[in-house]
TIVOLUM-220941 format. One record per residue (C-alpha): residue number from 1; residue in three letters; z, x, y. Coordinates in steps of 0.05 Angstrom, whole numbers. Layout:
BEGIN
REC     k     r       pz       px       py
REC   NUM   ala        Z        X        Y
...
***
This chain:
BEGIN
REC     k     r       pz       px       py
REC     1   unk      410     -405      763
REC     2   unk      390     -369      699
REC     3   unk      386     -431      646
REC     4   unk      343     -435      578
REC     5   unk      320     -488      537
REC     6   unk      317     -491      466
REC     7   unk      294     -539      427
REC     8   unk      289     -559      336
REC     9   unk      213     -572      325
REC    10   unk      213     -625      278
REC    11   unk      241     -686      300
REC    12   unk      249     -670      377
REC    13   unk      170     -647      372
REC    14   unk      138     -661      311
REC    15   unk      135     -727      265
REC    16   unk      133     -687      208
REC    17   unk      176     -658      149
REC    18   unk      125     -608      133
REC    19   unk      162     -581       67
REC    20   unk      172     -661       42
REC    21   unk      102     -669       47
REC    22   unk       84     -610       18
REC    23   unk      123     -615      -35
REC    24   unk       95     -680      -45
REC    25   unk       24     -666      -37
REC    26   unk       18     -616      -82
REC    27   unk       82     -629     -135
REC    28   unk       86     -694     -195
REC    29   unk      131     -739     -158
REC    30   unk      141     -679     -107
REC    31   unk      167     -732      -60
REC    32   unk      220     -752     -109
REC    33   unk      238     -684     -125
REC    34   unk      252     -661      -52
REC    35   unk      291     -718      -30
REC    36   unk      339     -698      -98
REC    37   unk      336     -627      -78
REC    38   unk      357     -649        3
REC    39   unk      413     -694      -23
REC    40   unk      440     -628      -58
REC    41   unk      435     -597       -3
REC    42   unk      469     -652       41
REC    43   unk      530     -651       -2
REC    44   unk      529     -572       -9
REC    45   unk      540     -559       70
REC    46   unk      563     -621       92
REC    47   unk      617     -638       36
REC    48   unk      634     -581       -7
REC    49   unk      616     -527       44
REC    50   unk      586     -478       -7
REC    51   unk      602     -403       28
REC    52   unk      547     -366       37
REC    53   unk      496     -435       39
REC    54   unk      464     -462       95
REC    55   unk      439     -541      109
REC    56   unk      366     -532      101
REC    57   unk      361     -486       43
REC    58   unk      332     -536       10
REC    59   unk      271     -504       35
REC    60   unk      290     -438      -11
REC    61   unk      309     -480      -68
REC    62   unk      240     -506      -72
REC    63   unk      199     -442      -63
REC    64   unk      192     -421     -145
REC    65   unk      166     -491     -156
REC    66   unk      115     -494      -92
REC    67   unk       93     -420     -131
REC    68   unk       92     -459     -197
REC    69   unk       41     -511     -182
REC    70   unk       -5     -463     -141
REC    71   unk       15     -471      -68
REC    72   unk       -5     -404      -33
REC    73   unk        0     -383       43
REC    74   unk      -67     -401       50
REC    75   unk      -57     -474       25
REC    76   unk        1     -484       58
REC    77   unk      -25     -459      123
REC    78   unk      -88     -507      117
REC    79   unk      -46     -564       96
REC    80   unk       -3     -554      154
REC    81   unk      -54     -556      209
REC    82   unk      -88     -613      176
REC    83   unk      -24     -662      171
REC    84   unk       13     -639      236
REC    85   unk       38     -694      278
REC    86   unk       63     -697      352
REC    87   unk      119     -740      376
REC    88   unk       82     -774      438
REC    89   unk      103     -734      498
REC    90   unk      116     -667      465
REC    91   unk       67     -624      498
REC    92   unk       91     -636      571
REC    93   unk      163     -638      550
REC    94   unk      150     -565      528
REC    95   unk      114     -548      580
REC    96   unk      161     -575      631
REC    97   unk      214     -534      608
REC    98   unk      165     -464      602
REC    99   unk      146     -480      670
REC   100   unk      223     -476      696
REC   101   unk      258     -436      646
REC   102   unk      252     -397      587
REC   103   unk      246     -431      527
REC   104   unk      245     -433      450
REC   105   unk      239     -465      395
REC   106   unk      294     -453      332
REC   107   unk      262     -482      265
REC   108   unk      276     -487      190
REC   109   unk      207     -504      178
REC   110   unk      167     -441      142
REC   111   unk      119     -394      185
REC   112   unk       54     -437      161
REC   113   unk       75     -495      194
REC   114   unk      106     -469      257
REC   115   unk       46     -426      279
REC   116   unk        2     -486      261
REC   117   unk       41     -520      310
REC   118   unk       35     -469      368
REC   119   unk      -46     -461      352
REC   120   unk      -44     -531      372
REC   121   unk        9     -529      432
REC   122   unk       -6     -461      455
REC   123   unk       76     -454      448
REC   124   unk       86     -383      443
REC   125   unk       95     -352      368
REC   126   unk      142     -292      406
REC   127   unk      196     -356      424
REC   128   unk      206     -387      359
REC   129   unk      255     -365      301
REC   130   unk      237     -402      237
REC   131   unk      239     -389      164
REC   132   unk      188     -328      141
REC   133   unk      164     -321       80
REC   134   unk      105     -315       27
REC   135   unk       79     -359      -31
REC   136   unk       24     -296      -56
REC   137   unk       75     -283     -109
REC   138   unk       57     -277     -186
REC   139   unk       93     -327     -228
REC   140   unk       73     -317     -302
REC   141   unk       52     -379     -348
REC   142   unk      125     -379     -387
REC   143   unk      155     -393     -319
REC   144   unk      108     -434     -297
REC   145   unk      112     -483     -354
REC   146   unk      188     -470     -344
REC   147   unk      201     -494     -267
REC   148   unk      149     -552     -295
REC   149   unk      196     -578     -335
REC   150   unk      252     -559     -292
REC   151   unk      228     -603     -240
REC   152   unk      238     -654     -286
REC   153   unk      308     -645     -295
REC   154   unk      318     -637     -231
REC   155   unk      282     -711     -212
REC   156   unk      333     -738     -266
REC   157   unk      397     -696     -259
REC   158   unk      464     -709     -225
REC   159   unk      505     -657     -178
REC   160   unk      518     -616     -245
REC   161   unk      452     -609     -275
REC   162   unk      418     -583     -208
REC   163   unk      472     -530     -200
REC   164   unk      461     -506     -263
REC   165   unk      395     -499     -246
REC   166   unk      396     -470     -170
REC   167   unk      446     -423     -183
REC   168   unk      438     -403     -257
REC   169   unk      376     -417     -291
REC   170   unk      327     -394     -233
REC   171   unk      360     -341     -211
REC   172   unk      364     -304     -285
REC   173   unk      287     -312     -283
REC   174   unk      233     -264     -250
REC   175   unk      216     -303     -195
REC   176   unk      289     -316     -173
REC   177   unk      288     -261     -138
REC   178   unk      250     -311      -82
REC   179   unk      315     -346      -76
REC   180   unk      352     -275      -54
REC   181   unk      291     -260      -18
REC   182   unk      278     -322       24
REC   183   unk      330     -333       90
REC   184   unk      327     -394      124
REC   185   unk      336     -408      192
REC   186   unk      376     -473      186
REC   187   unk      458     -494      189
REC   188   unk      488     -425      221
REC   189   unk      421     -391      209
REC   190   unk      404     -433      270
REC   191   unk      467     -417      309
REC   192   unk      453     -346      299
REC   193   unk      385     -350      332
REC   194   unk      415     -389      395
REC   195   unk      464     -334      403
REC   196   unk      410     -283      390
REC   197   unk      368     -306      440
REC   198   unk      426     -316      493
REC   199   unk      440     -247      483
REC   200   unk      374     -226      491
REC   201   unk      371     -258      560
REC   202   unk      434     -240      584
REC   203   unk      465     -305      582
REC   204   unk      522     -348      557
REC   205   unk      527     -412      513
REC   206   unk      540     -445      585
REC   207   unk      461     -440      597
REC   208   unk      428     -466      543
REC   209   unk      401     -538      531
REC   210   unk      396     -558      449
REC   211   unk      352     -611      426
REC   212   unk      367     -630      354
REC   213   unk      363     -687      303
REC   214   unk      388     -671      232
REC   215   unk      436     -632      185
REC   216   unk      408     -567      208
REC   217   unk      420     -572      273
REC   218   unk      500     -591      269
REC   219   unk      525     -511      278
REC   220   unk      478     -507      346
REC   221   unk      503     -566      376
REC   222   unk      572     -553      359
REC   223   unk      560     -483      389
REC   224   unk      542     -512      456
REC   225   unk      599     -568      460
REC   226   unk      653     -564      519
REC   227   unk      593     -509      544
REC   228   unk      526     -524      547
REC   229   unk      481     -590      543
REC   230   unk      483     -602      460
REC   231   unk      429     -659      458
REC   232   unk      415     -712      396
REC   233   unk      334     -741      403
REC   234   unk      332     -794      354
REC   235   unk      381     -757      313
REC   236   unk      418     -783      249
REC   237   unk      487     -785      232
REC   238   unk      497     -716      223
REC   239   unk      461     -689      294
REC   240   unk      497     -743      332
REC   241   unk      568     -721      298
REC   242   unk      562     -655      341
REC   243   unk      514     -673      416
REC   244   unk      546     -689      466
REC   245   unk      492     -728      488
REC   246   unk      447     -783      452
REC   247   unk      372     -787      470
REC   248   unk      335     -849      435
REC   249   unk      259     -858      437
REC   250   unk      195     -857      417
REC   251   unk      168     -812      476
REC   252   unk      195     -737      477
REC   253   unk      182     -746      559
REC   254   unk      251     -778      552
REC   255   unk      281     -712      557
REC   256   unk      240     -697      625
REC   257   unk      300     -713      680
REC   258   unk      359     -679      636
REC   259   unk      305     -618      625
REC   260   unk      291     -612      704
REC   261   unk      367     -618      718
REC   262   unk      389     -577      665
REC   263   unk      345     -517      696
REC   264   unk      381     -525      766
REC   265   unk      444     -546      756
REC   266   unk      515     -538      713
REC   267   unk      533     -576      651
REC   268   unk      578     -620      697
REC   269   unk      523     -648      744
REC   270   unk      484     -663      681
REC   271   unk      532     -698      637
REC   272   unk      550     -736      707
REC   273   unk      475     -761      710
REC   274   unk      478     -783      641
REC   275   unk      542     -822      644
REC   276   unk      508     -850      711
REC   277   unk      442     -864      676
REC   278   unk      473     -898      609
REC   279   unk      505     -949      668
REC   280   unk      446     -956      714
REC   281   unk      382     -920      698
REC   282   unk      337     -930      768
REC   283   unk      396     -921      806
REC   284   unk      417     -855      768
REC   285   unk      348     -825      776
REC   286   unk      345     -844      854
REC   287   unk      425     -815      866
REC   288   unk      414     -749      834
REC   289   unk      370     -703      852
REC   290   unk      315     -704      810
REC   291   unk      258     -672      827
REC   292   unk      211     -731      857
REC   293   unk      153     -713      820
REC   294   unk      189     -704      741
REC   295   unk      223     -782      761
REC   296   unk      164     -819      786
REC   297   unk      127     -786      726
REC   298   unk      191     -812      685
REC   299   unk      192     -882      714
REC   300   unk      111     -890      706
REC   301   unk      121     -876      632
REC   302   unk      181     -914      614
REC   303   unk      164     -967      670
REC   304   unk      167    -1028      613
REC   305   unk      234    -1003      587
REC   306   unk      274     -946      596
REC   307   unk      296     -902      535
REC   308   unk      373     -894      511
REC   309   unk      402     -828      545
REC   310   unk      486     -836      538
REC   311   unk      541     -802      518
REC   312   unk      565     -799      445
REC   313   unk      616     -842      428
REC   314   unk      637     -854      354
REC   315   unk      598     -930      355
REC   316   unk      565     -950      290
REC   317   unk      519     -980      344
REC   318   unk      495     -914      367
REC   319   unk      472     -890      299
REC   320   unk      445     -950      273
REC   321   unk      389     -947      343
REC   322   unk      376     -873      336
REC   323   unk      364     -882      260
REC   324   unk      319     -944      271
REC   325   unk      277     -901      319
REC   326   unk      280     -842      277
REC   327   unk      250     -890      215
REC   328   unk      200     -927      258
REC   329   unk      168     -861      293
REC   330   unk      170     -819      231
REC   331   unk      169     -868      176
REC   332   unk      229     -881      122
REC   333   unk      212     -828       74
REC   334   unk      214     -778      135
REC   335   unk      266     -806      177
REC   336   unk      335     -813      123
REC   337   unk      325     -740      102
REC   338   unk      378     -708      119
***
């Protein structure tokens, strides 16, 4: 059975936000100002459903002012490799699923961080989609001292005041043109990509796996609903809204059985193991058929408790434990982005 496995990088594979920390490594109060600029974003996808804007262009949004206080690719490249984290169990969850399928990774995250990420996984570069772009652009010192002082306003504004400045102020100025320049690959950027690569294999929404955990991730999961296996690891409010299926732990090898099933068998078996396993875990994993070696591997990992895999339901329950995992393995700032 032709099957592939796709997979968001940060969250499902990496600790990190890579753009938060960015932003607040080398911004004033950069932390600050992203978690304004992803609240904006939040409400601009998720509430008001802004045509033509994608959850996750936050990472647009913030390009003039990474420019403005002297981020280049260079910087950004070295401060990627230098800060990027691992959820435990990442590795051999990816290679688990290039060892029985094709598979790829669909990120928001900029080019810097995601190649920094397959230097270090040996991932290949050729199966990832993620947002491209460069920060060698001139910015002159008028500007400059202008997105200064914007970011200010931005730190301290209400819904209003950052609209004004998104969509009016920055784009009238030279290095707006960044903002028409720069797409991300987030919201139905990322549903794009999944059907891209489908179609590039030959294959149908019925074959694919999707890991996600955030806002970004809501049109690819929704894509694969009623079809494929649309997956939530740790995910918040927004992810979970969409999977079909609700992974919580601190261990990305938690994904190991549904990845080894997934590559041999239709959506039905798997969502019947998972209903199965949210009842009875050991009995699950000895009553379908598992390959031997992926659930003693499973069981010798998780032998001092085994992780949450369970349907979705609508419980307040549910999102509270894949939040508090979220938080704990990522830490707060990290984990209630959106």
């Amino acid at each position: 059975m032709n099957r592939v496995f796709v997979t968001d990088c940060e969250g499902p594979v990496s600790l990190n936000d890579n753009a938060f920390e960015a932003a607040a490594h080398f911004m004033p109060e950069g932390d600050r100002f992203f978690r304004k600029v992803s609240e904006f974003d939040d409400i601009l996808a998720d509430e008001i459903k802004r045509p033509g804007y994608n959850a996750g262009d936050t990472l647009k949004l913030i390009v003039p002012f990474l420019v403005a206080y002297g981020v280049t690719d260079e910087k950004l490249i070295e401060f990627s490799e230098e800060t990027l984290k691992l959820v435990p169990g990442a590795e051999e969850t990816l290679e688990l699923a290039m060892q029985l399928m094709p598979a790829y990774i669909i990120s928001t995250s900029y080019r810097h961080y995601i190649e920094a990420l397959c230097r270090r996984t040996g991932f290949p570069i050729e199966n990832t989609r993620h947002t491209t772009l460069t920060l060698n652009v001139p910015v002159g010192d008028d500007e400059r001292e202008m997105l200064m002082k914007l970011r200010e306003e931005v730190i301290d504004g209400d819904f209003q005041d950052l609209d004004e400045i998104f969509f009016k102020k920055i784009p009238q100025m030279r290095i707006g043109r960044l903002l028409e320049e720069v797409q991300t690959v987030g919201g139905d950027g990322k549903r794009v990509a999944l059907k891209g690569i489908l179609s590039e294999l030959g294959l149908t929404a019925k074959a694919a796996m999707y890991v996600g955990d955030s806002i970004t991730d809501v049109e690819p999961l929704r894509e694969l609903r009623g079809k494929g296996i649309p997956i939530s690891f740790n995910g918040n409010r927004y992810a979970l809204r969409e999977a079909e299926v609700a992974v919580i732990s601190e261990d990305a090898r938690a994904l190991l059985p549904l990845v080894d099933l997934h590559s041999r068998f239709g959506r039905n078996y798997v969502m019947e193991f998972v209903k199965a396993y949210s009842d009875d875990p050991e009995r699950a994993l000895e009553s379908f058929r598992v390959d031997f070696r992926v659930a003693e591997r499973f069981e010798n990992i998780f032998r001092d408790a085994y992780p949450t895999i369970t349907p979705v339901d609508d419980t307040d329950e549910l999102v509270e434990e894949s939040l508090a995992v979220r938080k704990r393995i990522r830490g707060e700032d990290v984990g209630s982005l959106g």
